[in-house]
C-alpha positions in Angstrom: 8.9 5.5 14.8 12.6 6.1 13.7 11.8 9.3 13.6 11.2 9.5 17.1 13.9 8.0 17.8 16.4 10.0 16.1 14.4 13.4 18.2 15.0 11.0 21.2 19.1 11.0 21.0 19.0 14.4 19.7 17.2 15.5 22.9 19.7 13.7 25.1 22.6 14.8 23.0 21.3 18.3 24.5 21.4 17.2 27.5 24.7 16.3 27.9 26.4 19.2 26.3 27.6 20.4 29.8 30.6 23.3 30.5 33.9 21.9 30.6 34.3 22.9 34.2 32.0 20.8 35.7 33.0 19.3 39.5 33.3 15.4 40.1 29.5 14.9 41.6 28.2 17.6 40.1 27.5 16.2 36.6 26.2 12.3 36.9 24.9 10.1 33.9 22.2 7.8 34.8 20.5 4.6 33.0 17.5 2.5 35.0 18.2 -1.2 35.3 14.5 -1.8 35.7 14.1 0.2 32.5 16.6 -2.5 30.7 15.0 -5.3 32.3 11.9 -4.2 30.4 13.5 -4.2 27.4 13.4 -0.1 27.8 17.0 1.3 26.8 17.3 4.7 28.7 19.5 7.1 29.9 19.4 10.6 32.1 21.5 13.1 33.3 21.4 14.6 36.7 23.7 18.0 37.4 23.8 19.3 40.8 23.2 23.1 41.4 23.2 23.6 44.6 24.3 21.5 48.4 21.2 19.9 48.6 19.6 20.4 45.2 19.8 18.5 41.7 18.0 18.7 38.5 17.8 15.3 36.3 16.2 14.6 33.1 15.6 11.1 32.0 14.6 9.7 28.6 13.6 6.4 27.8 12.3 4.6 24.6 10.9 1.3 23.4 10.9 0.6 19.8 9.9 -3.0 19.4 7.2 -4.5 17.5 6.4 -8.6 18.3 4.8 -11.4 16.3 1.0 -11.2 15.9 0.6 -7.8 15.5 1.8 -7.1 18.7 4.0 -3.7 19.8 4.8 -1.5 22.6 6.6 1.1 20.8 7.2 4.3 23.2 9.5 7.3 23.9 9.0 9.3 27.3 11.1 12.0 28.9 11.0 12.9 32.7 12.3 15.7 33.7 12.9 16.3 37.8 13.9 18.9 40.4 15.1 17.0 43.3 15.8 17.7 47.0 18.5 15.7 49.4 18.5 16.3 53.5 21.9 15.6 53.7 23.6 16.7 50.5 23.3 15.4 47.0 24.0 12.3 45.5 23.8 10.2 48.7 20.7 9.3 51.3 17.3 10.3 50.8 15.9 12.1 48.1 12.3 14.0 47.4 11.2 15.1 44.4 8.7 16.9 42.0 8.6 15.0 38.3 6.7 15.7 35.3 6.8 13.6 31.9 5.5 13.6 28.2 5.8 11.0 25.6 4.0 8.9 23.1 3.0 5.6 22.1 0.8 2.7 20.0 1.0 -0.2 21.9 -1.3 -2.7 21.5 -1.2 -6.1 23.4 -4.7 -7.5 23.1 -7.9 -7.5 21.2 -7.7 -2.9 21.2 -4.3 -1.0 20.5 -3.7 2.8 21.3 -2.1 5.4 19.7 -1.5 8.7 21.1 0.2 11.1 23.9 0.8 11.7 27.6 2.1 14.0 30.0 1.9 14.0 34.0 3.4 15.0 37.0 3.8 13.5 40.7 5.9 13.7 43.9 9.0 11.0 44.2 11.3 9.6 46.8 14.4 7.6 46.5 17.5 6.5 48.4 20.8 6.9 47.1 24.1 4.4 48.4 27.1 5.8 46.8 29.4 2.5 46.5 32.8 4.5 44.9 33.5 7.6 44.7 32.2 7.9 41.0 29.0 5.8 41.5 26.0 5.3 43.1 22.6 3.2 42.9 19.3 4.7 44.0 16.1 2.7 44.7 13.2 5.1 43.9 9.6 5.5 43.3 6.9 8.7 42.4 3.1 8.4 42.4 0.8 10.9 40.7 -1.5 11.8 37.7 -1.1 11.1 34.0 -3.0 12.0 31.0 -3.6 9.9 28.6 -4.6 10.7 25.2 -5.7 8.5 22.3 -5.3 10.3 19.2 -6.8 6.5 17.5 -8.3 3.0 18.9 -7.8 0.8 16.9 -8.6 -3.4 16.4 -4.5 -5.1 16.1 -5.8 -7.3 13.3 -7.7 -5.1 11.5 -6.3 -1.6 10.8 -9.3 -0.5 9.3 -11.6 -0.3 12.8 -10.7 2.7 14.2 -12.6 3.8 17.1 -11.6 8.2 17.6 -10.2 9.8 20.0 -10.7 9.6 23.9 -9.0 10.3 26.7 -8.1 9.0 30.3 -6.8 10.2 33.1 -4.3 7.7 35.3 -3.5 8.6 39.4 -1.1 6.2 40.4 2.8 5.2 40.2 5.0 7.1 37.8 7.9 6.7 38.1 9.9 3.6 39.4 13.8 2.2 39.2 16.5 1.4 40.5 19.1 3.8 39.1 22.8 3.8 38.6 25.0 6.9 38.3 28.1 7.6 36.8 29.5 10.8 38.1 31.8 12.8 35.4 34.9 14.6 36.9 
């Protein structure tokens, strides 16, 4: 899993490599408060490229392992092309979002190991409070697949089950953001 981590805060390291030129609201870093409250640290970046266009990529990961054999380790990346009426970085927003990540969680008697990726429409609505942040409320349904690469019993290592697969329709995407705009 450190592993994983260490790709994780290379990718966003990437990511915020931007050109020394870049315009106050043009450049934004973002972290999910919902995210945080799950005990989910993230971050994103969102760079405006156009009036009313953006692009943001957000990364999130959740390393922990509890008592009884218990864990919801995960990493997940969501990358989005976004679309705002007005202009960008304040009132509504649409957008088109796909994702990959991977995880082993198990919570109960059958834990998971494996993959997914997805995609799905969002919307959102950003308040800019100062002139260097704002908070967004937002929310994106559509599909995920889900696959496990192993089953597996939490107490027993041993009982594996194979591989299967799942596909998920339903919300993907949920937070309340904040952004910090870069001048």
């Amino acid at each position: 899993m450190k592993s994983k981590i260490w790709k994780f805060c290379g990718v966003m390291l990437l990511v915020f490599m931007m050109p020394d030129n870049a315009d106050a609201q043009t450049v934004g870093v973002t972290t999910n408060a919902l995210g945080w409250a799950a005990l989910s640290p993230n971050v994103g970046v969102e760079v405006g490229f156009a009036r009313q266009w953006s692009v943001s990529v957000d990364g999130l990961v959740n390393p922990w392992t509890w008592s009884n054999g218990r864990k919801s380790n995960l990493w997940l990346v969501q990358p989005e092309v976004r679309f705002w009426p007005r202009h960008n970085f304040a009132g509504h927003v649409f957008g088109i979002h796909g994702q990959y990540g991977q995880y082993d969680w198990s919570m109960s008697k059958m834990g998971y190991v494996g993959d997914f990726k997805g995609a799905g429409v969002s919307y959102g609505y950003a308040f800019m409070f100062h002139e260097r942040w704002n908070v967004e409320g937002t929310i994106g349904f559509g599909w995920n697949r889900l696959d496990f690469a192993n089953r597996y019993d939490p107490f027993d290592r041993q009982s594996c089950f194979g591989p299967a697969s799942r596909d998920y329709w339903g919300i993907t995407r949920i937070g309340i953001k904040f952004t910090y705009f870069i001048k």
